[in-house]
C-alpha positions as CSV (number, residue, x, y, z in Angstrom):
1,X,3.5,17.1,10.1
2,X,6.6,14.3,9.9
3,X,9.7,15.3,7.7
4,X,8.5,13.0,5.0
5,X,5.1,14.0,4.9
6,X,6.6,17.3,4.5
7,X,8.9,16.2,1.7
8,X,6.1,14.5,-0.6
9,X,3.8,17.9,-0.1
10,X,6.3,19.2,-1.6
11,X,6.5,17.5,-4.6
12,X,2.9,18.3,-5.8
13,X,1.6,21.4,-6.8
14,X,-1.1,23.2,-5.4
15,X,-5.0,22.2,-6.5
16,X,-5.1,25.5,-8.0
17,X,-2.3,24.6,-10.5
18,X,-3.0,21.1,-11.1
19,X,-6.7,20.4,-10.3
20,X,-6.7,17.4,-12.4
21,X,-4.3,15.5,-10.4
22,X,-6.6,15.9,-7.6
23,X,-9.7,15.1,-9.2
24,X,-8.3,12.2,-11.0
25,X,-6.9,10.4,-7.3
26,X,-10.4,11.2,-5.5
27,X,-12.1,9.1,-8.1
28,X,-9.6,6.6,-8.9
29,X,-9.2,5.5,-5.2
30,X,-12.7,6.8,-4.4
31,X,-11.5,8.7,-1.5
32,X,-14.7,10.7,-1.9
33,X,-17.2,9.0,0.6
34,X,-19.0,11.2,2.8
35,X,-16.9,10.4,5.7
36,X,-13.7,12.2,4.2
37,X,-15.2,15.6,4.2
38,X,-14.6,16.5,7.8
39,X,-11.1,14.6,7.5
40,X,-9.8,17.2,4.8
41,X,-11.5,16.7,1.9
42,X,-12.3,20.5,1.3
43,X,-8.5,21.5,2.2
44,X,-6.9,19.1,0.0
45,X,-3.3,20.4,0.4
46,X,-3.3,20.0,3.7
47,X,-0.9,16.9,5.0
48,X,-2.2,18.2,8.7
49,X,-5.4,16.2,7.7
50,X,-6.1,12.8,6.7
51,X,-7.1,13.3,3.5
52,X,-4.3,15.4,2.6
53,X,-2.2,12.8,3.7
54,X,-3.9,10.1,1.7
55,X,-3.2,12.2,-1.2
56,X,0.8,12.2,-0.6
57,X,0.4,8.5,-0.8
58,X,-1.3,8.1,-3.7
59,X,1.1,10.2,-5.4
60,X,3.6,8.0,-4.5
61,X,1.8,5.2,-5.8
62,X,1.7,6.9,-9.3
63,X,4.7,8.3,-9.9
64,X,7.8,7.5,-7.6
65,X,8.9,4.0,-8.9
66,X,11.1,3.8,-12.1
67,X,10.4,0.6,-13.2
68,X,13.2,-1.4,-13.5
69,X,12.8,-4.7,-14.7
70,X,14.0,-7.3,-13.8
71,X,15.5,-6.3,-10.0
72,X,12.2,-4.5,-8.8
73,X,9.8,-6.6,-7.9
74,X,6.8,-5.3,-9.5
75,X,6.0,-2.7,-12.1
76,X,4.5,0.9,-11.0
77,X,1.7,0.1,-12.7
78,X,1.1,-3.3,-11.1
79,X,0.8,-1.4,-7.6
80,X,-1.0,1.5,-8.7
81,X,-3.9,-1.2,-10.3
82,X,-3.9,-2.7,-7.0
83,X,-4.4,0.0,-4.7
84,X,-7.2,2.0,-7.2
85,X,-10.8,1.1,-6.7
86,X,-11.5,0.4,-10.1
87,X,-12.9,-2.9,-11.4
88,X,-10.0,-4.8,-13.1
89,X,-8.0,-8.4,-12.5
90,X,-7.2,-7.4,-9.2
91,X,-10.3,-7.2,-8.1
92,X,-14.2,-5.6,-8.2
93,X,-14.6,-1.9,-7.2
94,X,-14.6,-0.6,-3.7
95,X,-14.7,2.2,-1.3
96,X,-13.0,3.8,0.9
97,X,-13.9,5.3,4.0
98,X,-12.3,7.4,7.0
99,X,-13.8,6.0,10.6
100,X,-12.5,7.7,13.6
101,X,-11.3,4.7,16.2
102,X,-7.9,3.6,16.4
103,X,-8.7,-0.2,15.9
104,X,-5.4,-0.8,13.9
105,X,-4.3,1.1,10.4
106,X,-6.9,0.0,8.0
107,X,-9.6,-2.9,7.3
108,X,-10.8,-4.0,4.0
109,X,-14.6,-5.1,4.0
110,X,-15.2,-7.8,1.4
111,X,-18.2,-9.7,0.2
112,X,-21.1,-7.3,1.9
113,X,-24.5,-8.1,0.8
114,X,-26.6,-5.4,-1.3
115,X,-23.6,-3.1,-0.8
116,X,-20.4,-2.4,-2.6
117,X,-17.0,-3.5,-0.4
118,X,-14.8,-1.0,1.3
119,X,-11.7,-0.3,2.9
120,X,-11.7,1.7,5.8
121,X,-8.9,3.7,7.3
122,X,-8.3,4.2,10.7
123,X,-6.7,6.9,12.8
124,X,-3.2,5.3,13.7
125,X,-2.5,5.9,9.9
126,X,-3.0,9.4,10.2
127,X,-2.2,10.6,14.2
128,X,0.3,13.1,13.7
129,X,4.1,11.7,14.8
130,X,2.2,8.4,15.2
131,X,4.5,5.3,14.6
132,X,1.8,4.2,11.5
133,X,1.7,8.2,10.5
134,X,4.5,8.0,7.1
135,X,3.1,8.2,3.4
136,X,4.9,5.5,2.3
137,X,3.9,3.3,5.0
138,X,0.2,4.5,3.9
139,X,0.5,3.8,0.1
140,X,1.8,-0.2,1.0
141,X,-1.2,-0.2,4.1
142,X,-3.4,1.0,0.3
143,X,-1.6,-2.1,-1.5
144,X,-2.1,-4.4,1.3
145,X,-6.1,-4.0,2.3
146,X,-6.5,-3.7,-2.1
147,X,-5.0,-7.3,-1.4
148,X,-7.7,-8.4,0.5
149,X,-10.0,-7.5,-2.5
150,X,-8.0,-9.5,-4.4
151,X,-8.7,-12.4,-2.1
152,X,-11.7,-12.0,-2.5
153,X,-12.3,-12.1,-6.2
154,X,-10.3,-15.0,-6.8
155,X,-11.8,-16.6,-3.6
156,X,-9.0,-17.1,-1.5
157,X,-9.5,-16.3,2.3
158,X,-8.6,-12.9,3.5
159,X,-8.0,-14.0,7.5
160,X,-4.5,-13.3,8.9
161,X,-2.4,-15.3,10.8
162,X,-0.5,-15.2,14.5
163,X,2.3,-17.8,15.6
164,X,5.2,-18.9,13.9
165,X,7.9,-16.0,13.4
166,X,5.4,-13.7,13.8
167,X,5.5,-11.1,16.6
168,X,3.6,-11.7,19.7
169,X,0.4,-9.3,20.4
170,X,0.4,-8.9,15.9
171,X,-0.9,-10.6,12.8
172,X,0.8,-11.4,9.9
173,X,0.9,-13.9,6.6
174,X,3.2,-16.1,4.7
175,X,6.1,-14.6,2.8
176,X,5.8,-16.1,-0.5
177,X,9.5,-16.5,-2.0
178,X,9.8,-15.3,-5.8
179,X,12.2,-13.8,-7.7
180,X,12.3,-10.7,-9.0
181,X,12.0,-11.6,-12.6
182,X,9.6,-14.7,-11.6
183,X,6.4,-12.1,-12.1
184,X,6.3,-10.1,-15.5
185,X,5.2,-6.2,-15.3
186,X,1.5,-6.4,-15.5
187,X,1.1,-9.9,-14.1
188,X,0.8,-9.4,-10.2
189,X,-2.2,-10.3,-10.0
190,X,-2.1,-13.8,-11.3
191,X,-1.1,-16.6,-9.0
192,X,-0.2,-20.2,-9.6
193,X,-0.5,-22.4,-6.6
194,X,0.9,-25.3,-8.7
195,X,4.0,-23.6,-10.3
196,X,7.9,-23.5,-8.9
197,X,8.2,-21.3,-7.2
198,X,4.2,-21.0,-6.0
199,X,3.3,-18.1,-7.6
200,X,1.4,-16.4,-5.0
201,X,1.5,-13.1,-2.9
202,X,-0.3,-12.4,0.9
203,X,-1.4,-8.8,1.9
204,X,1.2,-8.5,4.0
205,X,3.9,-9.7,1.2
206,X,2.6,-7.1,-1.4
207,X,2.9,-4.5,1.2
208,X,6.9,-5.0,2.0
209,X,7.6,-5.2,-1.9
210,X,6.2,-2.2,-2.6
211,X,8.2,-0.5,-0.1
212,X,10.9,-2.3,-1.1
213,X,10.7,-1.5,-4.6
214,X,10.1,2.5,-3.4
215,X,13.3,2.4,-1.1
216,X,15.6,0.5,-3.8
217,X,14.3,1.5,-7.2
218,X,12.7,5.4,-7.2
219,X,12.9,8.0,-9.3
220,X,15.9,10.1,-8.3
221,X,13.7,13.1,-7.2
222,X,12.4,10.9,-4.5
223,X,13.7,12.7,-1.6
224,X,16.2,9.9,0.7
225,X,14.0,10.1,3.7
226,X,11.1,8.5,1.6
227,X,13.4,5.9,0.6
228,X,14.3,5.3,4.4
229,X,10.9,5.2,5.6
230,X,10.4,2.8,2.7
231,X,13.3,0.7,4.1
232,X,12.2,0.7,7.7
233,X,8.6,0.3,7.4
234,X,9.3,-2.5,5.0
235,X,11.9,-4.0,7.2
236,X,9.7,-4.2,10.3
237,X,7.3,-6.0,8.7
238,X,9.8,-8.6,7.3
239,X,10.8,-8.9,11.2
240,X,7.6,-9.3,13.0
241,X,4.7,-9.8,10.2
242,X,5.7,-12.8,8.0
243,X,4.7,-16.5,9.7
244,X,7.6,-17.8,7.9
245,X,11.1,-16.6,8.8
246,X,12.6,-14.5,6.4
247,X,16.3,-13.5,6.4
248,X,16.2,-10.7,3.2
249,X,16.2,-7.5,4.1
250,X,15.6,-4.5,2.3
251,X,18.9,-2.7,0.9
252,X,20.8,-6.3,0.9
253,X,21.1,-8.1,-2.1
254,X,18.1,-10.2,-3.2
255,X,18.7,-13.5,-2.7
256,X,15.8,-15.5,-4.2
Protein backbone atom coordinates (compact mmCIF):
# COMPACT_ATOMS: atom_id res chain seq x y z
CA UNK A 1 0.00 0.00 0.00
CA UNK A 2 1.63 3.58 -1.27
CA UNK A 3 1.95 6.38 1.52
CA UNK A 4 -1.02 8.13 0.06
CA UNK A 5 -3.27 5.30 -0.22
CA UNK A 6 -2.32 4.88 3.29
CA UNK A 7 -3.13 8.47 4.13
CA UNK A 8 -6.83 8.54 2.57
CA UNK A 9 -7.67 5.00 4.47
CA UNK A 10 -7.13 6.87 7.03
CA UNK A 11 -9.50 9.46 6.69
CA UNK A 12 -12.66 7.16 6.53
CA UNK A 13 -14.01 5.18 9.10
CA UNK A 14 -14.47 1.71 9.24
CA UNK A 15 -17.91 0.06 7.37
CA UNK A 16 -18.90 -0.83 10.75
CA UNK A 17 -19.09 2.86 11.86
CA UNK A 18 -20.25 4.44 8.76
CA UNK A 19 -22.06 1.83 6.52
CA UNK A 20 -23.78 4.39 4.76
CA UNK A 21 -20.87 6.00 3.24
CA UNK A 22 -20.08 2.74 1.76
CA UNK A 23 -23.34 1.86 0.52
CA UNK A 24 -24.07 5.19 -0.83
CA UNK A 25 -20.47 5.12 -3.20
CA UNK A 26 -21.20 1.39 -4.44
CA UNK A 27 -24.43 2.59 -5.88
CA UNK A 28 -23.60 6.07 -6.85
CA UNK A 29 -20.58 4.98 -8.95
CA UNK A 30 -22.12 1.43 -9.41
CA UNK A 31 -18.92 -0.22 -8.38
CA UNK A 32 -21.18 -3.23 -7.67
CA UNK A 33 -20.92 -5.40 -10.94
CA UNK A 34 -20.13 -8.87 -10.45
CA UNK A 35 -16.64 -8.50 -11.42
CA UNK A 36 -15.65 -6.42 -8.19
CA UNK A 37 -16.40 -9.18 -5.80
CA UNK A 38 -13.19 -11.08 -6.17
CA UNK A 39 -11.39 -7.54 -6.45
CA UNK A 40 -12.41 -6.55 -2.77
CA UNK A 41 -15.83 -5.93 -2.74
CA UNK A 42 -16.51 -8.09 0.44
CA UNK A 43 -13.40 -6.50 2.36
CA UNK A 44 -14.21 -2.99 1.66
CA UNK A 45 -11.57 -1.44 3.88
CA UNK A 46 -9.02 -2.90 2.43
CA UNK A 47 -6.76 -0.35 0.13
CA UNK A 48 -4.55 -3.79 -0.61
CA UNK A 49 -7.46 -4.52 -3.07
CA UNK A 50 -8.91 -2.80 -5.87
CA UNK A 51 -11.99 -2.04 -4.68
CA UNK A 52 -10.81 -0.71 -1.51
CA UNK A 53 -8.83 1.44 -3.41
CA UNK A 54 -11.62 2.74 -5.64
CA UNK A 55 -13.22 3.66 -2.54
CA UNK A 56 -10.29 6.05 -1.34
CA UNK A 57 -10.93 7.78 -4.58
CA UNK A 58 -14.29 8.28 -4.45
CA UNK A 59 -14.00 9.82 -1.25
CA UNK A 60 -11.82 12.13 -2.55
CA UNK A 61 -14.10 13.05 -5.13
CA UNK A 62 -16.86 13.89 -2.44
CA UNK A 63 -15.29 15.60 0.07
CA UNK A 64 -11.59 16.90 -0.34
CA UNK A 65 -12.14 20.11 -2.54
CA UNK A 66 -13.25 23.43 -0.78
CA UNK A 67 -14.74 25.06 -3.38
CA UNK A 68 -13.35 28.24 -3.93
CA UNK A 69 -14.80 30.18 -6.49
CA UNK A 70 -13.42 31.88 -8.70
CA UNK A 71 -9.51 30.46 -8.57
CA UNK A 72 -10.55 26.68 -8.69
CA UNK A 73 -11.47 25.51 -11.72
CA UNK A 74 -14.51 23.70 -11.05
CA UNK A 75 -16.91 23.15 -8.11
CA UNK A 76 -16.78 19.70 -5.95
CA UNK A 77 -19.91 19.10 -7.10
CA UNK A 78 -19.22 19.58 -10.80
CA UNK A 79 -16.55 16.54 -10.50
CA UNK A 80 -18.40 14.43 -8.25
CA UNK A 81 -21.62 14.62 -11.09
CA UNK A 82 -19.11 13.66 -13.54
CA UNK A 83 -17.53 10.73 -12.21
CA UNK A 84 -21.03 9.14 -10.58
CA UNK A 85 -23.00 6.79 -12.83
CA UNK A 86 -26.18 8.50 -12.49
CA UNK A 87 -28.24 9.81 -15.40
CA UNK A 88 -27.79 13.69 -15.32
CA UNK A 89 -26.37 16.58 -17.91
CA UNK A 90 -23.23 14.90 -17.95
CA UNK A 91 -24.33 12.12 -19.27
CA UNK A 92 -26.75 8.65 -19.31
CA UNK A 93 -26.02 5.97 -16.63
CA UNK A 94 -23.18 3.50 -16.78
CA UNK A 95 -21.25 0.83 -15.25
CA UNK A 96 -18.30 0.00 -14.00
CA UNK A 97 -16.43 -2.98 -14.17
CA UNK A 98 -12.98 -4.51 -12.88
CA UNK A 99 -11.15 -6.67 -15.89
CA UNK A 100 -7.94 -8.20 -15.12
CA UNK A 101 -5.32 -7.21 -18.12
CA UNK A 102 -3.18 -4.43 -17.96
CA UNK A 103 -4.28 -2.81 -21.31
CA UNK A 104 -3.79 0.84 -19.91
CA UNK A 105 -5.66 2.42 -16.71
CA UNK A 106 -9.22 2.38 -17.67
CA UNK A 107 -11.71 2.36 -20.88
CA UNK A 108 -15.00 3.81 -21.06
CA UNK A 109 -17.55 1.78 -23.38
CA UNK A 110 -20.06 4.10 -24.97
CA UNK A 111 -23.05 3.57 -27.27
CA UNK A 112 -23.37 -0.46 -26.86
CA UNK A 113 -26.40 -1.97 -28.36
CA UNK A 114 -29.15 -3.61 -26.00
CA UNK A 115 -26.74 -3.02 -23.14
CA UNK A 116 -26.06 -0.15 -20.74
CA UNK A 117 -22.33 1.56 -21.27
CA UNK A 118 -19.48 0.99 -18.98
CA UNK A 119 -16.29 1.91 -17.83
CA UNK A 120 -13.84 -0.55 -17.15
CA UNK A 121 -10.83 -0.45 -14.99
CA UNK A 122 -7.75 -2.10 -15.54
CA UNK A 123 -4.97 -3.43 -13.39
CA UNK A 124 -2.19 -0.65 -13.86
CA UNK A 125 -4.59 1.54 -11.76
CA UNK A 126 -4.53 -0.73 -9.01
CA UNK A 127 -0.78 -2.90 -9.09
CA UNK A 128 0.51 -2.15 -5.85
CA UNK A 129 3.64 0.61 -6.14
CA UNK A 130 2.58 0.74 -9.80
CA UNK A 131 3.39 4.27 -11.46
CA UNK A 132 -0.77 4.57 -12.25
CA UNK A 133 -1.37 2.91 -8.46
CA UNK A 134 -2.23 6.79 -6.44
CA UNK A 135 -5.98 7.62 -5.35
CA UNK A 136 -5.91 10.80 -6.64
CA UNK A 137 -4.54 9.79 -9.87
CA UNK A 138 -7.64 7.24 -9.77
CA UNK A 139 -10.45 9.76 -8.90
CA UNK A 140 -9.15 12.18 -12.22
CA UNK A 141 -8.70 8.55 -14.44
CA UNK A 142 -12.90 8.40 -12.82
CA UNK A 143 -13.41 12.11 -14.14
CA UNK A 144 -11.68 11.46 -17.36
CA UNK A 145 -13.45 7.98 -18.75
CA UNK A 146 -17.03 9.80 -17.10
CA UNK A 147 -15.77 12.32 -19.94
CA UNK A 148 -16.11 9.96 -22.51
CA UNK A 149 -19.82 9.58 -21.47
CA UNK A 150 -20.14 12.92 -21.74
CA UNK A 151 -18.99 12.74 -25.34
CA UNK A 152 -21.20 10.60 -25.97
CA UNK A 153 -24.38 12.19 -24.95
CA UNK A 154 -23.82 15.36 -26.44
CA UNK A 155 -22.35 13.48 -29.56
CA UNK A 156 -18.98 14.57 -29.74
CA UNK A 157 -16.31 11.86 -30.64
CA UNK A 158 -14.63 10.16 -27.80
CA UNK A 159 -11.24 8.98 -29.95
CA UNK A 160 -7.85 10.36 -28.63
CA UNK A 161 -5.20 11.82 -30.31
CA UNK A 162 -1.11 11.13 -30.84
CA UNK A 163 1.30 13.87 -32.49
CA UNK A 164 1.74 17.23 -31.79
CA UNK A 165 3.24 17.89 -28.11
CA UNK A 166 2.15 14.83 -27.22
CA UNK A 167 4.50 12.20 -25.94
CA UNK A 168 5.66 9.46 -28.25
CA UNK A 169 4.34 5.72 -27.56
CA UNK A 170 0.91 7.83 -25.61
CA UNK A 171 -2.42 9.43 -26.44
CA UNK A 172 -3.65 12.55 -25.40
CA UNK A 173 -6.31 15.49 -26.39
CA UNK A 174 -6.48 19.24 -26.77
CA UNK A 175 -6.03 21.49 -23.69
CA UNK A 176 -8.87 23.69 -23.95
CA UNK A 177 -7.74 27.33 -22.46
CA UNK A 178 -10.40 28.89 -19.95
CA UNK A 179 -10.28 30.69 -17.10
CA UNK A 180 -11.02 29.93 -13.92
CA UNK A 181 -14.07 32.06 -13.51
CA UNK A 182 -15.01 31.35 -17.38
CA UNK A 183 -17.27 28.18 -16.15
CA UNK A 184 -19.77 28.86 -13.16
CA UNK A 185 -20.05 26.02 -10.29
CA UNK A 186 -22.57 23.68 -11.67
CA UNK A 187 -21.95 24.44 -15.34
CA UNK A 188 -19.14 21.97 -16.51
CA UNK A 189 -20.86 20.25 -18.39
CA UNK A 190 -22.03 22.73 -20.97
CA UNK A 191 -19.78 23.66 -23.80
CA UNK A 192 -19.94 26.36 -26.40
CA UNK A 193 -17.97 25.74 -29.44
CA UNK A 194 -18.95 29.24 -30.69
CA UNK A 195 -18.06 31.37 -27.58
CA UNK A 196 -14.48 33.27 -26.53
CA UNK A 197 -12.83 31.49 -25.14
CA UNK A 198 -14.41 27.93 -26.81
CA UNK A 199 -16.05 26.65 -24.04
CA UNK A 200 -15.14 23.19 -24.17
CA UNK A 201 -13.27 20.54 -22.07
CA UNK A 202 -11.35 16.93 -23.45
CA UNK A 203 -11.10 13.88 -21.10
CA UNK A 204 -7.85 14.40 -20.69
CA UNK A 205 -8.34 18.32 -19.68
CA UNK A 206 -11.03 17.49 -17.05
CA UNK A 207 -8.66 15.01 -15.60
CA UNK A 208 -5.60 17.58 -14.86
CA UNK A 209 -8.13 20.26 -13.40
CA UNK A 210 -9.38 18.12 -11.04
CA UNK A 211 -6.05 17.33 -9.78
CA UNK A 212 -5.25 20.67 -10.05
CA UNK A 213 -8.05 21.95 -8.17
CA UNK A 214 -7.25 18.83 -5.32
CA UNK A 215 -3.43 19.94 -5.13
CA UNK A 216 -4.20 23.88 -4.99
CA UNK A 217 -7.58 24.20 -3.37
CA UNK A 218 -8.38 21.17 -0.60
CA UNK A 219 -9.71 21.06 2.45
CA UNK A 220 -6.89 21.58 5.08
CA UNK A 221 -7.24 17.94 6.40
CA UNK A 222 -6.11 16.80 3.17
CA UNK A 223 -2.97 15.28 4.04
CA UNK A 224 0.27 17.19 1.73
CA UNK A 225 1.18 14.06 0.04
CA UNK A 226 -2.34 13.92 -1.65
CA UNK A 227 -1.83 17.27 -2.67
CA UNK A 228 1.63 16.28 -4.23
CA UNK A 229 0.43 13.40 -5.94
CA UNK A 230 -2.26 15.74 -7.23
CA UNK A 231 0.50 18.06 -8.52
CA UNK A 232 2.62 15.41 -10.14
CA UNK A 233 0.05 13.29 -11.74
CA UNK A 234 -1.54 16.49 -13.00
CA UNK A 235 1.71 17.85 -14.18
CA UNK A 236 2.68 14.78 -16.20
CA UNK A 237 -0.15 14.86 -18.04
CA UNK A 238 0.22 18.68 -18.89
CA UNK A 239 3.77 17.53 -20.18
CA UNK A 240 3.18 14.52 -22.34
CA UNK A 241 -0.84 14.25 -22.74
CA UNK A 242 -2.09 17.58 -24.24
CA UNK A 243 -1.69 17.84 -28.41
CA UNK A 244 -1.35 21.52 -27.78
CA UNK A 245 1.60 22.87 -25.87
CA UNK A 246 0.85 24.05 -22.69
CA UNK A 247 3.21 26.12 -20.48
CA UNK A 248 0.94 26.29 -16.95
CA UNK A 249 1.80 24.16 -14.51
CA UNK A 250 0.20 23.24 -11.50
CA UNK A 251 1.34 25.35 -8.26
CA UNK A 252 2.34 28.42 -10.64
CA UNK A 253 -0.01 31.08 -11.01
CA UNK A 254 -2.82 30.65 -13.48
CA UNK A 255 -2.29 32.49 -16.29
CA UNK A 256 -5.41 32.22 -18.54
Amino acid sequence: MTLTELAVRRLIPAPSQWPEYYSWADDAFAINDDSWNGAGRLDAWSSILPYGKMINSTYLLAYALRDEYIPQWHARGDYLAVARAIDSKYHGPFYTRFLNRDSGEAAAETGRVAARDRTNFHCPVFHANGPSDDPANRAAVMVHEAWHHWQYKYDWDGSHLTGGAIAPGTDGDWYYFHGSGLFDFGTLWFADENSSPLKFHSPYQVGIEYNADLAEFPFSWVPVVVRDQARFYGNSRLATQCRNRVFYRIGTPRPF
